[in-house]
C-alpha positions in Angstrom: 0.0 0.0 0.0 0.9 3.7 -1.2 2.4 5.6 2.1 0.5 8.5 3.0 2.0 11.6 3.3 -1.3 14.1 3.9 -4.4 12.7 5.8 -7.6 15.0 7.0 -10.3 13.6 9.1 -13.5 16.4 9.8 -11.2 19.1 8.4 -13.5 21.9 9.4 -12.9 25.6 8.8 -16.1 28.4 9.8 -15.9 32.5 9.4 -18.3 33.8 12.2 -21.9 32.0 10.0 -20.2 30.6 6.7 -18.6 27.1 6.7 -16.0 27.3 3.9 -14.6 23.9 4.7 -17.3 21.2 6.2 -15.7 18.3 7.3 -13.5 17.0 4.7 -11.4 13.9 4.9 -8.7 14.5 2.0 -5.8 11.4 2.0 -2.6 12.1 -0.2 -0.3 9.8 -1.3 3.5 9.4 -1.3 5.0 10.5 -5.0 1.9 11.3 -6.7 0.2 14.5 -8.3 -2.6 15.3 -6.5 -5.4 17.2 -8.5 -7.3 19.7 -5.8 -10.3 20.5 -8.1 -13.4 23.0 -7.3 -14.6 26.2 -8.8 -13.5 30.0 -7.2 -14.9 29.9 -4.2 -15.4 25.9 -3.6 -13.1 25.9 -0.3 -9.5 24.9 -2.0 -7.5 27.7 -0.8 -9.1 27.9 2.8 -8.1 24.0 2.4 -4.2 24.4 1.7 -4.0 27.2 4.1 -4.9 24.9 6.9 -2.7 22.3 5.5 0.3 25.0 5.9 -0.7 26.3 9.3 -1.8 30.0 7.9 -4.9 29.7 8.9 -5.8 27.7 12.6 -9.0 25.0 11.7 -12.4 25.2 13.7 -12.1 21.7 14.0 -10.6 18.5 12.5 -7.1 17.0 12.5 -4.3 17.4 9.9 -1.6 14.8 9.8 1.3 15.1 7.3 3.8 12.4 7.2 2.0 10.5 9.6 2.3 13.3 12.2 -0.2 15.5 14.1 0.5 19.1 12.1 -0.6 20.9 15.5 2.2 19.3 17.7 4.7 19.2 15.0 4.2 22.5 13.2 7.7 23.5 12.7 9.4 19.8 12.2 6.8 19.1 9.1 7.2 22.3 7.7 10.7 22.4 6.8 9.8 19.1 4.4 7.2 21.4 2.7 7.6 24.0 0.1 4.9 25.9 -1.2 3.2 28.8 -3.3 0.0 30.3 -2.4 -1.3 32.6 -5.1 1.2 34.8 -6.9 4.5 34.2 -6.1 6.8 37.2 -3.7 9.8 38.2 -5.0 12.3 41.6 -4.4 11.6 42.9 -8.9 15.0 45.2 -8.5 16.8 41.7 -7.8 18.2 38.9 -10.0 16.6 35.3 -10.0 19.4 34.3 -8.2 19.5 37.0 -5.6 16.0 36.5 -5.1 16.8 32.9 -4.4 20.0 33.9 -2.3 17.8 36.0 -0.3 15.5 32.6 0.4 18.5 30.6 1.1 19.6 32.8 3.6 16.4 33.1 5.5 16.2 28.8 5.5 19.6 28.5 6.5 20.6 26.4 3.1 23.9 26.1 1.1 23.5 28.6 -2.0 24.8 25.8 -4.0 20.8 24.5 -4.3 20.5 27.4 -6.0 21.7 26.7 -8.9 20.2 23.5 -9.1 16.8 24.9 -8.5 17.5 27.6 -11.4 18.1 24.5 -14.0 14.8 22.3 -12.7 12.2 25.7 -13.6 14.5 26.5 -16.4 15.6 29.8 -15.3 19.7 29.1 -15.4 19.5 31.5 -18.8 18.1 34.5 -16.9 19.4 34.1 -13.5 21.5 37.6 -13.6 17.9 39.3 -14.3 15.9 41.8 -12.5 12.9 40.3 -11.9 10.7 42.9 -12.5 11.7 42.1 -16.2 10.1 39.0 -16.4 7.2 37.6 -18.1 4.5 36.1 -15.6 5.4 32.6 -16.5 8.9 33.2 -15.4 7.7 34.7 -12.3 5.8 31.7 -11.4 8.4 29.5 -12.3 10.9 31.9 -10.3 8.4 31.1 -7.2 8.1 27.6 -7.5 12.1 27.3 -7.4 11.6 29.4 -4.0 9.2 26.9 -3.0 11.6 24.1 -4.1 14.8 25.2 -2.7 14.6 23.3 0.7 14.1 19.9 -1.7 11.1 19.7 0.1 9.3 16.4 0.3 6.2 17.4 0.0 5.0 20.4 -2.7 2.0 22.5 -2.2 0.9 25.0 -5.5 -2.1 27.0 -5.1 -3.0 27.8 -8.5 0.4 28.3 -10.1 -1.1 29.1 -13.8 -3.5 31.4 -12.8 -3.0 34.2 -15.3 -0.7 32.7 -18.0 -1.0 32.5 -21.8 -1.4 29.0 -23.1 2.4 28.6 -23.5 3.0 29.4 -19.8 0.3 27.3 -18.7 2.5 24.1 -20.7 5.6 25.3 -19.3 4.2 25.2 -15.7 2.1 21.9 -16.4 5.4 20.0 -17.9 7.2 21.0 -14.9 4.6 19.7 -12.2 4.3 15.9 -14.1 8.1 16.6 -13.6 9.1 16.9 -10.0 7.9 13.4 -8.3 10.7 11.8 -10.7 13.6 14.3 -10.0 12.4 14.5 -6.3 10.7 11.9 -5.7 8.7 14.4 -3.8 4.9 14.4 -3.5 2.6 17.6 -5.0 -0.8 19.0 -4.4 -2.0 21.3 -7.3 -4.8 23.6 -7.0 -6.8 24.8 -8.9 -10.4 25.6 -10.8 -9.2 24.7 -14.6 -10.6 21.1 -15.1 -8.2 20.6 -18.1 -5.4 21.3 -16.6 -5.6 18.6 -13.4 -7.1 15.9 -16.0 -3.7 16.7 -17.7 -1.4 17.2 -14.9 -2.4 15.0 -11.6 -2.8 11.0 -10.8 -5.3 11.6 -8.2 -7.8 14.0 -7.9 -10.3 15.6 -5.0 -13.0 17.8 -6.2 -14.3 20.2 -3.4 -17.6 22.5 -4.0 -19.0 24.9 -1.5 -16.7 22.9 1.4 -18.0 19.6 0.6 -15.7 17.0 -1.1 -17.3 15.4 -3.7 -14.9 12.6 -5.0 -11.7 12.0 -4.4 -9.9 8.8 -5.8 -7.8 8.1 -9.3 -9.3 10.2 -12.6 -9.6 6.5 -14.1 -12.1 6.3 -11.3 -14.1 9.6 -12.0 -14.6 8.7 -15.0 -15.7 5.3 -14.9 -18.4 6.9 -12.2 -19.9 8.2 -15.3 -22.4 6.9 -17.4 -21.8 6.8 -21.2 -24.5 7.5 -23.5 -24.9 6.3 -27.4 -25.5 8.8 -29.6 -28.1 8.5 -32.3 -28.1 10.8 -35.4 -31.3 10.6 -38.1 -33.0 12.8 -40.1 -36.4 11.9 -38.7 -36.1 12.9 -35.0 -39.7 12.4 -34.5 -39.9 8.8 -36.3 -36.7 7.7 -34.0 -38.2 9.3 -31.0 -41.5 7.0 -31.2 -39.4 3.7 -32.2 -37.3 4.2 -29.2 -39.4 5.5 -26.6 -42.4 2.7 -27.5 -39.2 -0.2 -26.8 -39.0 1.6 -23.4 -35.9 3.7 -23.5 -35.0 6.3 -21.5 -34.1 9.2 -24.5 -32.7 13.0 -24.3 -32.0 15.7 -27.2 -28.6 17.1 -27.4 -27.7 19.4 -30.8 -30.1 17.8 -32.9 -29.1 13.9 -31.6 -30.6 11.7 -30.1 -28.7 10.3 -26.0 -29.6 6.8 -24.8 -27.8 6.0 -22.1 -26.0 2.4 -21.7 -26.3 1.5 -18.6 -27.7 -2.5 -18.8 -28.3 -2.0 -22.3 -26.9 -3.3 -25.7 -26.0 -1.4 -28.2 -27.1 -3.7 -31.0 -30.1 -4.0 -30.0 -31.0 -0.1 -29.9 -29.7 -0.1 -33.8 -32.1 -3.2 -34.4 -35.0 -1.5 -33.3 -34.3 1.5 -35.1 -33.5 -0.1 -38.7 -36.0 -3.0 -38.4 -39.0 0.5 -37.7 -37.6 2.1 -40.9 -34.9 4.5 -39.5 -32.6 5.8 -41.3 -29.3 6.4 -39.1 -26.1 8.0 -39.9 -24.9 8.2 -36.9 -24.3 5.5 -34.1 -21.6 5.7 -32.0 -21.0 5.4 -27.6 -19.8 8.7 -26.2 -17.9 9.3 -22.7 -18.7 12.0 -20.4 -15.8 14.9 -19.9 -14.4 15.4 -17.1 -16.2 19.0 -17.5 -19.3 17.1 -17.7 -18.6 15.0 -14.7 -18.0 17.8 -12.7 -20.9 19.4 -13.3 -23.2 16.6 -12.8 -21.3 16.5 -9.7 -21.8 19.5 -8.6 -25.6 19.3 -9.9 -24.6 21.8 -13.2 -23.2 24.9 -10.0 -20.9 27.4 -10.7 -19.0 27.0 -14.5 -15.6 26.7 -14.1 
């Protein structure tokens, strides 16, 4: 079995009448990306900032490596790096002053530096003020801050918020990167579904402080029904045939959903062609993970 490196049980988190985290049991494992999933708003970053000690919970227990976060604050928290939100930096100094500056306050070698520098790609630029950076290389200057200790465990709270598409693949590459140089562990937040289905191995989606799944994204989606999809130029004709067999059917752009669930396919297209249909299009479709999410969350907030 997969050590675990974060476990919540209750994690509870109230502002005077609104519960922004109810109760969440959230498990992360040992070298693994972990997708933290919810629209703005769903609880993610009240989450982390528990996990990290910013922020005291109303209730609940934290362990991380197998150790209670409130009687071993400071011990677990020089094995964690993180980045919550945008990135803090000194834009009149160098990458590498900026990173001399973090060395100094952690009490490391500078020779990680340079190391750091090569893992976000920044070793070209490393005599440049910062303030002369694009946002991507701002965020990657912050994730090396975050990753200077060699931590063992990674924390990114939305670390492509604001970039073009490029930055976003830049940031995304690096992520699926650092279990197998560090063998470290990483929880990514964030509220852009493409993104985790591309980056993580294990995903928790959170809405309005509730988790709603949490398990492998092989899992989520086989949670999801798939549906056949039926294309015919008589909508009406089809409609009849398949609602008098005593299926269950839905419009979607002009097609015609059926879904599988306990049914065979050939037998749908047999009805059809033996009533005089005329199909030219009959094929099994898969939910997105967009589509999951939202019948998750009951079609909330578009994210």
């Amino acid at each position: 079995m997969s050590e675990i490196i974060i476990e919540t049980k209750n994690l509870t988190k109230e502002f005077k009448n609104f519960k922004a985290v109810k109760g969440i049991n959230l498990t992360v494992k040992k070298g693994r990306v972990y997708g933290f999933l919810g629209p703005n708003g769903a609880g993610k970053s009240t989450t982390i900032r528990m996990l990290l000690g910013l922020i005291r919970p109303t209730k609940g227990q934290v362990k991380i490596f197998g150790k209670n976060f409130k009687e071993n604050r400071m011990d677990i928290l020089k094995k964690v790096g993180s980045m919550v939100e945008a990135p803090s930096y000194y834009g009149n100094l160098t990458a590498y002053e900026n990173l001399e500056v973090t060395a100094k306050l952690l009490e490391l070698d500078y020779k990680y530096i340079n190391d750091v520098l090569d893992i976000v790609r920044l070793n070209e630029w490393k005599d440049k003020q910062v303030k002369k950076f694009s946002l991507g290389m701002k965020q990657r200057l912050g994730i090396a801050q975050a990753l200077i200790a060699k931590p063992e465990l990674l924390i990114l709270d939305e670390p492509t918020n604001g970039l073009d598409p490029s930055g976003i693949h830049e940031i995304r590459e690096l992520i699926k990167e650092l279990p197998k140089i560090y063998n470290m562990t990483v929880i990514i937040s964030s509220h852009n579904l493409s993104e985790i289905e591309l980056t993580a191995d294990d995903i928790g989606i959170i809405n309005r402080g509730d988790m709603l799944f949490q398990g492998t994204l092989e899992e989520l989606h086989s949670r999801s029904k798939s549906e056949i999809c039926i294309g015919t130029k008589d909508i009406k004709h089809a409609l009849e045939t398949l609602n008098g067999c005593g299926y269950k059917t839905k419009i979607k752009n002009k097609d015609i959903f059926i879904q599988t669930q306990g049914i065979e396919a050939d037998e749908i297209l047999k009805h059809l062609i033996l009533k005089g249909n005329k199909v030219f299009k009959f094929f099994e479709t898969q939910k997105t993970l967009e589509e999951i999410f939202l019948d998750l969350t009951k079609g909330g907030e578009v994210i």
